[in-house]
C-alpha positions as CSV (number, residue, x, y, z in Angstrom):
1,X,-22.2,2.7,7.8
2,X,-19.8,4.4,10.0
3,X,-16.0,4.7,9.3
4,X,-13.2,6.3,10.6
5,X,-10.0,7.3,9.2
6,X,-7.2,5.0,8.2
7,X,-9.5,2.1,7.5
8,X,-9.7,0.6,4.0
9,X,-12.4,-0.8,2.0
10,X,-13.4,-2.4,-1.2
11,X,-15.3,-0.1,-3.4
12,X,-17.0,-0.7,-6.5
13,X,-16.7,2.5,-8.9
14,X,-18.9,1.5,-11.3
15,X,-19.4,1.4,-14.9
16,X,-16.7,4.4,-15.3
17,X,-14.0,2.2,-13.1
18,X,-13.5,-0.6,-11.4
19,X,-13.4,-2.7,-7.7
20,X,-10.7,-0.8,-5.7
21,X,-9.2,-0.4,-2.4
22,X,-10.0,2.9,-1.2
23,X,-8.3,4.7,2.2
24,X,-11.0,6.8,4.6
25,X,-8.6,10.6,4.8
26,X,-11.9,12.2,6.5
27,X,-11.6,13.1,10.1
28,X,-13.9,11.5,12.7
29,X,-16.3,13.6,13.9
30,X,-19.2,12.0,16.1
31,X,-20.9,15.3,15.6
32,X,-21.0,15.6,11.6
33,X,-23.7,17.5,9.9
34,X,-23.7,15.3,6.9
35,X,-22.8,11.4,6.5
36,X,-20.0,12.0,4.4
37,X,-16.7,10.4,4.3
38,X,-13.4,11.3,2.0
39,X,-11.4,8.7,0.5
40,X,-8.6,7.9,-2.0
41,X,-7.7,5.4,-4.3
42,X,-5.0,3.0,-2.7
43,X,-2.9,2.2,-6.5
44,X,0.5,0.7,-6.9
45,X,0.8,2.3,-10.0
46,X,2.5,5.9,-9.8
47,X,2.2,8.7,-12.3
48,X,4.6,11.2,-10.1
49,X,2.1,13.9,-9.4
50,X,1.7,16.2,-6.8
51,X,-1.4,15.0,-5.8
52,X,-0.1,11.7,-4.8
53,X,1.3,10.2,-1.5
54,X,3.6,7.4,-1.0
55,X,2.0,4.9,1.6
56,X,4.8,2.4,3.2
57,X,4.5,-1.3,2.2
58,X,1.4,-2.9,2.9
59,X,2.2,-5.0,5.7
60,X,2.4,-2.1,7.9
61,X,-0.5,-0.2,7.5
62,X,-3.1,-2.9,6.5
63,X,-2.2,-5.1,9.5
């Protein structure tokens, strides 16, 4: 499977989590060494940390 960045997909996380939307953050790179793509939890819920991003409502990134 081949994806490039900004696209979202369903992702089970198994027995530890759950069925989540999950955001591709990895650049595309036709030229990778490894088939390896970075992604992040898409929540509504918000715990204020650092290591979290506010994305704008949904209708104008999920088109």
């Amino acid at each position: 499977m081949t994806t490039k960045p900004g696209e979202v997909y369903r992702v089970d996380l198994g027995a530890g989590g759950k069925v989540r939307m999950m955001l591709v953050v990895s650049r595309e790179d036709c030229d990778s060494p490894r088939a390896l793509s970075l992604c992040v939890p898409v929540t509504s819920s918000c715990c204020e940390s650092q290591y979290e991003a506010e994305l704008p409502p949904p209708g104008h990134f999920l088109g």
